[in-house]
Every structure is written in C-alpha cells, then in structure tokens.
N, C-alpha and C positions, 0 to 999 in steps of 0.2 A: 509298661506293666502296671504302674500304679500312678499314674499320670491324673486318671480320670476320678481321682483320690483329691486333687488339690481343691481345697476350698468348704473340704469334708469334715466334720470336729469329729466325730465316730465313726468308725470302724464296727459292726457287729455281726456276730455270726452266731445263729441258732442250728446244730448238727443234732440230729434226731440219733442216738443211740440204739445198741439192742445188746441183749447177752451172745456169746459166741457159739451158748449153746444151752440148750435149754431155756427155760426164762427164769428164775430164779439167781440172784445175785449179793453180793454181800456190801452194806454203805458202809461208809466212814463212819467210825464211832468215837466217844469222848469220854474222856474221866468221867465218871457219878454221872451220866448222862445217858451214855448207848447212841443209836439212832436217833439222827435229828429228825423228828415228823411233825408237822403244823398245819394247822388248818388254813384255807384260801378258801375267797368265794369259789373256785369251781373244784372244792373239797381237801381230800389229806394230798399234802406233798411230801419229800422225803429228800433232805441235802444227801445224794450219793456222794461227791468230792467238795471241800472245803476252796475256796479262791488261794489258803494260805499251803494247802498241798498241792493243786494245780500250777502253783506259781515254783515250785519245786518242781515238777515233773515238764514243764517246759524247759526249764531250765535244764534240765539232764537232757533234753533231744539233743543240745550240741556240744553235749561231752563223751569221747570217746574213753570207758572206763577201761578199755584192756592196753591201751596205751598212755592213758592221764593227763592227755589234753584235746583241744575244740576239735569236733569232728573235722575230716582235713576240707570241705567246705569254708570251714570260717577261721582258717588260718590265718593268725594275723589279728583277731579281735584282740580290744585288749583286755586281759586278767590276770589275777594275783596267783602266785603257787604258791606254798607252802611248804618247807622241806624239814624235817626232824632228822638228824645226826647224819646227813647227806642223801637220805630217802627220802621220795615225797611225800605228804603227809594230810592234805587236802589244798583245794583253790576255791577262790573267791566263789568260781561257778558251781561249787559246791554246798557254799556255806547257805546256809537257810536267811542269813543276814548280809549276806555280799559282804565287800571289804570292812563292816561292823564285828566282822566277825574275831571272836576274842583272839582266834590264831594267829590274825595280822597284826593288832593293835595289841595284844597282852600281854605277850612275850617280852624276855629281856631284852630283846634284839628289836631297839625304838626306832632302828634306820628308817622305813616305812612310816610308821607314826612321825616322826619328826619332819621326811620330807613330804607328805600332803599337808600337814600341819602351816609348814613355809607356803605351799601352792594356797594355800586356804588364807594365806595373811590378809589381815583386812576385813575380816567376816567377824573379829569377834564382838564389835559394836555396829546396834546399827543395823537398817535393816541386811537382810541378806541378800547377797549380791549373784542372784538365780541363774548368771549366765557364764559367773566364775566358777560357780559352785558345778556346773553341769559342762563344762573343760575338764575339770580333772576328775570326775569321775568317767566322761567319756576317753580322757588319756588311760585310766589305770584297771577300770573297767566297766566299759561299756550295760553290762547285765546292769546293771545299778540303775540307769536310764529307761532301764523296761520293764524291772519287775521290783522298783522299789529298793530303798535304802535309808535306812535314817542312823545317822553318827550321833549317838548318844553319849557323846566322851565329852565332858567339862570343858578340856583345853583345846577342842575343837568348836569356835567358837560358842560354848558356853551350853551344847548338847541342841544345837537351836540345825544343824543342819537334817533336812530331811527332803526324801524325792518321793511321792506317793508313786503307784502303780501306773505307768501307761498302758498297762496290757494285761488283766484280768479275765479268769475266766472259773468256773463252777459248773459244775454237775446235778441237776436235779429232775426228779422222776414226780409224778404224778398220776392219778388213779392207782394210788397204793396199796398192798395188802401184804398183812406178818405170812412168810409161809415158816410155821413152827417148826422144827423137828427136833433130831438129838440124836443121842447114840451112849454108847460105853465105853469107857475103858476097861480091857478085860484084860485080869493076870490070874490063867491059868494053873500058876502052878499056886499062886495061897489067894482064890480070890475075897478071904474076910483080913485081910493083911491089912496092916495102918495105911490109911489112906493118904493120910499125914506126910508119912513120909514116902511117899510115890508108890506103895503099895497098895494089892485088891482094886476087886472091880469099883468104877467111878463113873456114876451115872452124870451125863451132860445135856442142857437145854440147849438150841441153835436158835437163834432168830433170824431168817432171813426175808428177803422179799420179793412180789414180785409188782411190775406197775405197769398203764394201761402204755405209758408212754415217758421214754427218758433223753434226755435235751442236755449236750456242752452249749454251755455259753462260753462267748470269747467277746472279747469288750476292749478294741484298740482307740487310745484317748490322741486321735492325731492334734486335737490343739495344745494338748500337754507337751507333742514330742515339738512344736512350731515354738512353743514359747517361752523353749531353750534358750532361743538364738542363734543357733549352734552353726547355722548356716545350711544351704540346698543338700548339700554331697552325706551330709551328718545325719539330718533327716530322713535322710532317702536310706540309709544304714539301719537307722534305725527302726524304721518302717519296712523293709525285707528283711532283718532279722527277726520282726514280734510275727511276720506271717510265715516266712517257714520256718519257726519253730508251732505252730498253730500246723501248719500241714505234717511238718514231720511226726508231733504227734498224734495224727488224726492217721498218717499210712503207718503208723509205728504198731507197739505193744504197746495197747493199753490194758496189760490185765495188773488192777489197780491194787487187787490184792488176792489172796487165796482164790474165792469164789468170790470175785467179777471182776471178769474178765469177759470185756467191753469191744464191740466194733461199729462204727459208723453205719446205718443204715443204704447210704446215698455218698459211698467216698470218692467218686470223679467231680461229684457233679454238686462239691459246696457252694451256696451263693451266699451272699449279704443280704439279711434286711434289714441295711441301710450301710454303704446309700443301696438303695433295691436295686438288684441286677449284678453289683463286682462279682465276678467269681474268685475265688480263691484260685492261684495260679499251682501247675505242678508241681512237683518236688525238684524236678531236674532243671525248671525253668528258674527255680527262686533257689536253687545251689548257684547257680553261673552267674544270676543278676546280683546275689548277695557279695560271692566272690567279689566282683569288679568292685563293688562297693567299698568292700572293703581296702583294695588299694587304690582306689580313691581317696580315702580317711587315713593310709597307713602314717603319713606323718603327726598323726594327732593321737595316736593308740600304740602303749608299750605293753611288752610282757614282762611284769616283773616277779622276781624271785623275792621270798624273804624264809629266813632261817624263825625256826618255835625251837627255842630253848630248853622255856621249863620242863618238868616232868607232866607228864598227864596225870590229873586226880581223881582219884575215884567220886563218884555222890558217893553217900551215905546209902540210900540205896539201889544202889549200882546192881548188887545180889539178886534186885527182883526186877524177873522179864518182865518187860512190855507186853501188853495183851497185844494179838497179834492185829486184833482187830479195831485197834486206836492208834491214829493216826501222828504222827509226831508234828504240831503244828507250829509254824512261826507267828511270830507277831506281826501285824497289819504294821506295813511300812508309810 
C-alpha cells in the first residue's frame, strides 16, 4: 500500500473543496483580526482553516467521543487518559498540546511526570538525544509523532524537548469575495428594551464569503517520520495513521463551523502531487492495514491512566463567551 512511498521525503495532497450547499461559507476568524485575506500574485486569498485547528480536527478522526477512547480501528495506539475523582476527564488525544498538556503534567499526581522524566534521563545536557526522545513518546503516545509536541517543563531536560509536525495541513480559498449580510435580533414583546442587558431588537452585520475555488492541503514529512530511527514496523505505523486520518477526515464531517460546512469535490478519487500519481487508499483498506500495524508495534505502545487532582480554575474571564466564530488555536509545536 505504501511501498511505493520509500525513498519519498513528501507526502502532498491538494483536495479541491466546495460548500455542501449553496456557495457561500463562513472562515476561521481571530481576536482584533476577523478573516484572514492577502493578497497573491494571482490576487485575494482567504486562510478558511488554520494548520493549528486542522491539526485538532485530525486528531478527533480517531477518537471515538460517545465512548472516550481511539475509534475501535486503532485499538491499542498508545495515549494518555485522564481521569477526575474516578471519571474521565480528557486524553492526550484530546489535548491541543498532547502529553504537554497541563492535565498530565500539572496535577498533584507527579506519577506520569516523574516517570517520562526517568525515561527521558540523560537528555538534560547536551545535545538531544532524537531517537530516545521519539521511544517514549511513541510508547506513551504515538499522536505526538504526527502532530507535534513540545515539553516545555524546566525539569524536562531544561524545556529543550520538542517534535515539530510530521503531518500538516490548511484550508485556503482563492478568487474571494465578502458576501455581506445581517439580520436582527427581534424581542417582540419590549423591542426599545436595554439592549445591554439582552433586551430589544439588535441589529447584526454577517461577513461571509464566497471563492472561485477552495483547496486542503495536507503535507506528510516522511523524512521526519525516517529520522526517528524508530525502525520499519514504527514507520509504517506511523505513516497509516497520518493517512487515514487524512482519508477519514476527507469521508467524514467536515462542517467546520455553523456555515461551512465543507465537502471534497472528487472524494474516490484523491491523488498526490507528489510523488505524482499515489492515490490515497480507502478507508476500509487503511482500518485493516493500520490495525495490523499496530500489533506489530504493540510491544512498544502503552495506555496509560493518570489521576488530575486539583480543582479546575476559572480565567478571570471565564463569564465571557467565545465568539463563535474564532477559532480556539494552539501553538505551533
């Protein structure tokens, strides 16, 4: 299946997008910012999904939320749970940061922390040791390997460990155009009421768009996932996990937010350009190749548990919702 992959350093797929209905759609937008739109020689473009939200929404193709763990395909990968006063409480494959995530590390409960800590001995002088460091992340969790990770903890050797991205991907539209609208909020029964306080009618601006033509990118680093070390069986793991979750989100739900809600143009029939010609395999053929994979690797990948103690703390402001139309981003690993 992916044979004719060896000797490749990229991976890339361009999938031409469309709205699911109508053409009009709504991008990712940013604090004091809104829409991202820039000018290109072949005119305006517009970021529809950021690589730091995409690299999230991959990552949700292999968790199953109405039961709380990897879709049953990838049983057996390895990931962190998280459990509060005997409930669970989030996992690594949740966290926007993987095992950096404060749940694992911040808690009173340092068992976790202390033992990668041990697995990591040896790293805090000196260069870093890229094929120690990429064992125990592929023992504790593999997602770290394909979408990024950086331990930013002091007594982990010195906040010096970090894995960039093997498997990036964004959203972006071109031959753009605002389409305006708006509407009311209408209360009937006092519409000159304090507006203030959720009362009377409240006129609204909409900005959305439409574009001549919109394009995922997906961008797999196979000389990143080679120079591991990690050996054939690990590779191969991890190179059918960064593509079906690439397919599973491409046959999935991609509606990214309210209005856009997003389908592949051409979904049988993705191919690479580059190397030119791979096709992206089915869903059903890269569940059963992944599967095997993975009990191939099972002696090198645990599921571990860890108890979050503390209480949860509020921000300051906690009280005020998120616009719905800003996207919650993580920091580039």
């Amino acid at each position: 299946m992916i044979e004719s992959l060896r000797g490749v350093n990229r991976l890339l797929f361009e999938v031409e997008l469309k709205p699911i209905q109508g053409n009009r759609f709504q991008p990712t937008g940013f604090p004091s910012l809104g829409a991202a739109t820039y000018q290109t020689a072949n005119g305006q473009k517009l970021l529809v999904e950021s690589p730091q939200s995409m690299a999230n929404r991959l990552e949700l193709t292999a968790w199953d939320s109405a039961n709380n763990q990897p879709v049953v395909p990838l049983q057996g990968i390895s990931h962190v749970t998280v459990t509060r006063k005997g409930a669970f409480l989030t996992d690594s494959m949740l966290e926007s940061h993987r095992i950096n995530s404060p749940y694992l590390l911040e808690g009173k409960d340092k068992t976790f922390f202390n033992q990668i800590k041990q697995e990591l001995g040896g790293l805090e002088e000196g260069p870093i040791d890229r094929k120690k460091l990429a064992e125990v992340l592929l023992k504790y969790d593999v997602g770290s390997l394909i979408h990024g990770v950086f331990l930013a903890k002091k007594d982990l050797a010195g906040g010096r460990l970090r894995v960039v991205r093997a498997l990036s991907s964004f959203i972006e539209a071109e031959g753009v155009e605002v389409a305006a609208s708006g509407g009311v909020k209408n209360d009937h029964v006092n519409p000159s009421g304090d507006t203030k306080s959720g009362f009377g009618n409240v006129p609204f601006a909409r900005d959305e768009y439409v574009a001549q033509r919109m394009v995922a990118y997906f961008n797999l680093d196979l000389a990143q996932i080679r120079g591991h070390g990690l050996g054939s069986d690990a590779e191969r793991l991890l190179i059918l996990l960064s593509l079906f979750k690439i397919r599973k989100l491409l046959d999935g739900d991609m509606r990214l937010r309210t209005a856009c809600d997003l389908e592949p143009i051409n979904r049988e029939n993705v191919v690479a350009t580059r190397p030119s010609g791979f096709v992206l395999p089915s869903l059903d053929s890269l569940e059963s190749a992944v599967a095997e994979a993975i009990q191939k690797c099972k002696g090198s990948m645990v599921h571990t548990t860890v108890t979050f103690e503390d209480e949860l703390k509020k921000s300051k402001d906690s009280d005020s919702p998120a616009d719905s139309n800003e996207d919650t981003e993580e920091n580039d690993e």
